[in-house]
C-alpha positions as CSV (number, residue, x, y, z in Angstrom):
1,X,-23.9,-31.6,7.9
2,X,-20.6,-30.1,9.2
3,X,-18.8,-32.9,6.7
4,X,-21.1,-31.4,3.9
5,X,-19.8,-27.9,4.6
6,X,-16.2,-28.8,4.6
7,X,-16.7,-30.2,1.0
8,X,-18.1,-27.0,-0.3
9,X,-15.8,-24.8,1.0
10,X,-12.6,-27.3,-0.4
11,X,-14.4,-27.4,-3.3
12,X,-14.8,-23.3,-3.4
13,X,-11.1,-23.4,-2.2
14,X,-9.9,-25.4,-5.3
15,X,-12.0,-22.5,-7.7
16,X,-10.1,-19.8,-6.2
17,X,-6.3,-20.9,-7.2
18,X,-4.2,-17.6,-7.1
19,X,-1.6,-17.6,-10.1
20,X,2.0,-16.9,-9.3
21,X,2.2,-13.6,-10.7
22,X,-0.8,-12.3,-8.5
23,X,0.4,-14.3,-5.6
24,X,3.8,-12.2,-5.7
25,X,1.8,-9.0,-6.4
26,X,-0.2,-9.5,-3.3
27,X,2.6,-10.7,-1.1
28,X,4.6,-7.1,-2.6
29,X,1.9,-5.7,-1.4
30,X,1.3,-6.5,1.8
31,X,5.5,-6.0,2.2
32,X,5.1,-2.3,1.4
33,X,2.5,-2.1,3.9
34,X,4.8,-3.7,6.1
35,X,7.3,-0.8,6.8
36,X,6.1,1.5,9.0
37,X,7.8,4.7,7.0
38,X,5.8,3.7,4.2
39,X,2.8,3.1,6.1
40,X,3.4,7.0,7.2
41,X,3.9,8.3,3.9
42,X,1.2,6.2,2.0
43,X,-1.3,7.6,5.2
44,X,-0.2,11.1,4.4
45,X,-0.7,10.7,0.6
46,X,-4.3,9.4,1.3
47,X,-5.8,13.3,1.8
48,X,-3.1,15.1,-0.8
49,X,-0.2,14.9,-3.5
50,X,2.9,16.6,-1.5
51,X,6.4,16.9,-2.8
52,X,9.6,14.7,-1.3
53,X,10.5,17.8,0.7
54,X,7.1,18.2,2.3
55,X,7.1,14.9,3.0
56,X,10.3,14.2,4.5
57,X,9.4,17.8,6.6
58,X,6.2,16.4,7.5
59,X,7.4,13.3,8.7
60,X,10.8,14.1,10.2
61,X,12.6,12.3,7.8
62,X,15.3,12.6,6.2
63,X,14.8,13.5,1.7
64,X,16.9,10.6,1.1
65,X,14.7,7.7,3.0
66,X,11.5,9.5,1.3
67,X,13.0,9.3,-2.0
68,X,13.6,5.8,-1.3
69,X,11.0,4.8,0.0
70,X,8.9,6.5,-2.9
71,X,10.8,4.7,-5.5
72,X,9.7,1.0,-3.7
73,X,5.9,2.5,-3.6
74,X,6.2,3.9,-7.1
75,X,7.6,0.5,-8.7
76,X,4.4,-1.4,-7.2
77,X,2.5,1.3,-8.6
78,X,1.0,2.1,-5.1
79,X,2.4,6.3,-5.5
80,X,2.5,8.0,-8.9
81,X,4.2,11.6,-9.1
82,X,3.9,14.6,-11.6
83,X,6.4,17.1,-12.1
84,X,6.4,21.2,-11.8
85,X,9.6,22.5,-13.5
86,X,12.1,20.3,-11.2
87,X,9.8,19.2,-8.3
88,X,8.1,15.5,-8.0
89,X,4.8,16.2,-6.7
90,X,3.8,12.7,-5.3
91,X,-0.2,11.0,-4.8
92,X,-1.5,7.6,-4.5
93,X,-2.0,5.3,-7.4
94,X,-4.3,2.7,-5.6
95,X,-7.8,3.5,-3.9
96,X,-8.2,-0.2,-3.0
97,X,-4.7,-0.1,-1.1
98,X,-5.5,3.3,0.6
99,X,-8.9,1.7,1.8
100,X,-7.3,-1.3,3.0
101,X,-4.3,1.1,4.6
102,X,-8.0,3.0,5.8
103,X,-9.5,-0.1,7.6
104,X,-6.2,-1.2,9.1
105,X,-5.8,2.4,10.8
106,X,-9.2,2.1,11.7
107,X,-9.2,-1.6,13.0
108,X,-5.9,-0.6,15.3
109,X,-7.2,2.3,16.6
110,X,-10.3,0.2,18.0
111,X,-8.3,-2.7,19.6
C-alpha cells in the first residue's frame, strides 16, 4: 500500500513541473523575504502606505538603505508607491506575500 502511495504522489509530482520563469520568481521572492530590513519594511507596509522618510524614521534607518531597499521590493512588484507633489508615498503590491510575511511572523512568534 505504502508503494502505491509513493506512485501517486511521483506521479502528482511530475504534474506539478514549475517553469523557469516562475521558478526564478518564486526563488526572488523568497530572497526579498530574506533580508531582515525588508522584512521590517514590508511588516510596516502591511497596516499603511508611509513615505521613505517615515519609514526610514520609523525604522531607524537611514533614507538611503529605505530607498534601496524599496527599489529591490518595487522591481519584484512586492511595494508600489504614488506620488504627492515630490513625496513617494509607498504600500504593498502583493496580499498573497503580506499573508505569507503574516504566517511567518505568526509561526515565529509561536516557536
Amino acid at each position: 500500500m505504502n508503494e502505491d502511495l509513493n506512485k501517486d504522489e511521483l506521479e502528482m509530482n511530475k504534474d506539478q513541473h514549475i517553469d523557469e520563469e516562475t521558478l526564478f520568481v518564486v526563488s526572488q521572492t523568497f530572497k526579498a523575504l530574506s533580508d531582515p530590513t525588508r522584512i521590517r519594511i514590508l511588516n510596516l507596509l502591511c497596516s499603511d502606505e508611509h513615505s521613505v522618510n517615515h519609514i526610514a524614521e520609523i525604522l531607524n534607518l537611514s533614507q538611503s538603505s529605505v530607498s534601496h531597499q524599496l527599489r529591490f521590493l518595487k522591481n519584484l512588484r512586492l511595494v508600489k508607491f504614488r506620488r504627492e507633489g515630490t513625496t513617494l508615498y509607498y504600500s504593498h503590491d502583493d496580499n498573497h506575500i503580506m499573508n505569507l510575511l503574516k504566517q511567518a511572523i505568526e509561526h515565529a512568534s509561536h516557536v
